[in-house]
C-alpha positions, 0 to 999 in steps of 0.5 A: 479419278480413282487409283487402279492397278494394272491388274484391277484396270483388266478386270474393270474393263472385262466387268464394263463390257460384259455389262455393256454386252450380254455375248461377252463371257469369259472361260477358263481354269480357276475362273471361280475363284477369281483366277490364279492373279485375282484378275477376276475376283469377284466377277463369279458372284456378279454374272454367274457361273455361265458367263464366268465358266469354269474349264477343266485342265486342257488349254485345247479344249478351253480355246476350241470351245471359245472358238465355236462360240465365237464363231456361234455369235458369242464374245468369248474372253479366254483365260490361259492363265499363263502364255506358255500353257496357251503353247498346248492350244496353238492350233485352235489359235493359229490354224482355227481363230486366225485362219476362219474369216479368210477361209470362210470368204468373210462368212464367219468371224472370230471374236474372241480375245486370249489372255496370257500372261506373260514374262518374268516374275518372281523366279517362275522359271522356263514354263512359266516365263516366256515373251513369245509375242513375236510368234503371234505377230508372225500369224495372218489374222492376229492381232497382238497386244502388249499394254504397259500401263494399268490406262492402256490394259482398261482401254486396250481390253475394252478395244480388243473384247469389242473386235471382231478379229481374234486377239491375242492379248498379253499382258504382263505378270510383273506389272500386276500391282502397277497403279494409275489415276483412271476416270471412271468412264474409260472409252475403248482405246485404239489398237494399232496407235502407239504412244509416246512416253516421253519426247526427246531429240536426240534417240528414239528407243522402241519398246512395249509392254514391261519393258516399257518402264526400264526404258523410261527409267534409262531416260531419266538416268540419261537426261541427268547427262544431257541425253534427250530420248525420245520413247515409244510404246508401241502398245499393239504389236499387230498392227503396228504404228509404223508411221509414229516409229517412222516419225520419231526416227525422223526427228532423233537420227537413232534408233534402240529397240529393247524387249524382253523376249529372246533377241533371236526373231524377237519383233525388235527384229522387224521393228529394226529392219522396217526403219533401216529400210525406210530410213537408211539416209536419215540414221547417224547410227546403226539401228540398236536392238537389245534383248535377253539371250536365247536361253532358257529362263532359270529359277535362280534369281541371279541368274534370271537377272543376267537375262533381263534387259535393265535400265543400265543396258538401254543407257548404254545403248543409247551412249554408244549410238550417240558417241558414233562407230569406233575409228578405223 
């Protein structure tokens, strides 16, 4: 077993499968000199500037390559950097990647895997912090994954480098230095298989990437109470294990669902919606969601704080589902 950040455990599995497969190859801006994070430090020097290609600044130009080529028989992984600036390469994404093997009657493919980072870290302000998963979530031929642990971000990128759909691969900024025990033999991991963190019998609460980690900390804090929660990293986005949701949901009678993005259209949305609808005689509570007000992500760190969903907010949540609706 060897100890590995998040971050390492995604250059690990970008590093095996390129070993494993000469098709896949990565591009992107700063590439060279091992990414903006570090995420591919050291990987210029191992397989050459053909595999580790260097792009110039133009998000479009970078995904439309990368959609040719994958189109072309290659496996390309696509570095943006971070998720805003993927905003500038929509269309290749959303109206190209995700549209061809429909379009083209199952004649071409397009596996190619984003990489965008995302969330907040460190005061990066409204461009360079955003959780736009449910965007992505909303495209017919995405898939959309969210890990939160450094297991998850080895195994899933093996997963989605080896798929043969277009990925849209999210991970996030501020689980960077996060560390795990991991094998030396990782196997790919499954996508669209949700994990449960913790188990409980007294609420569900539903969560995925970063937000994954306040979610257990609200648990610690509510076992010290006599609170059993019972939490589910959903880990893909798209698809979605509906059924381990469903299942939770059966045992606990409660439902909190907490992310980091904009609570507006945020895909706690249809999390909520899809178990209000299947599990509207079983609920002893309303379904909950938590996440941060639709405003734009300031600098400030005060006031980057008031935005974001803590451990505190999820307790809460999870009391207040417990103690049932206000009399009268």
């Amino acid at each position: 077993m060897v100890t590995t950040t998040y971050m390492e455990a995604g250059r690990r599995a970008l590093a095996e499968e390129m070993r494993r497969d000469p098709t896949v190859w990565a591009l992107g801006e700063d590439l060279g000199r091992g990414g903006v994070f570090g995420q591919y430090a050291g990987m210029a020097e191992e397989f050459g500037p053909l595999r580790i290609s260097d792009a110039p600044i133009s998000e479009a130009a970078i995904l439309g390559a990368a959609v040719g080529a994958a189109l072309a028989g290659t496996r390309p992984v696509v570095e943006m950097r971070f998720a805003d600036f993927a905003l500038c390469a929509v269309d290749e994404l959303v109206n190209q990647a995700a549209k061809a093997r429909y379009m083209f009657g199952g004649q071409g493919g397009v596996p190619l895997v984003v990489r965008e980072p995302m969330g907040m870290w460190r005061s990066s302000a409204a461009q360079h912090s955003q959780s736009l998963e449910a965007w992505y979530v909303h495209i017919p031929g995405l898939t959309v994954v969210a890990p939160a642990t450094p297991g998850d971000n080895l195994r899933l990128l093996k997963a989605a480098i080896r798929s043969d759909d277009p990925v849209v691969y999210l991970e996030h900024k501020d689980l960077w230095g996060i560390e795990e025990e991991l094998g030396a033999d990782e196997p790919p991991g499954e996508l669209g298989s949700a994990r449960v963190v913790r188990e409980g019998s007294d609420a569900t609460v539903v969560s995925w990437s970063a937000m994954v980690h306040n979610v257990c900390e609200a648990a610690g804090e509510l076992a010290e109470e006599g609170i059993s929660v019972e939490v589910v990293d959903l880990r893909t986005l798209w698809p979605w294990d509906r059924e381990a949701v469903l299942a939770s949901v059966r045992r606990t009678g409660r439902l909190v669902v907490a992310h980091e993005a904009v609570l507006v259209g945020g895909f706690g949305a249809e999390v909520a919606a899809t178990v209000s609808e299947a599990l509207f005689g079983v609920l002893k509570a309303p379904v909950k969601r938590l996440g941060a007000p639709r405003v734009p992500i300031p600098y400030a760190k005060p006031l980057e704080d008031m935005l974001r969903v803590g451990p505190d907010a999820i307790a809460a949540a999870v009391r207040a589902q417990l103690l049932g609706p206000s009399p009268g």
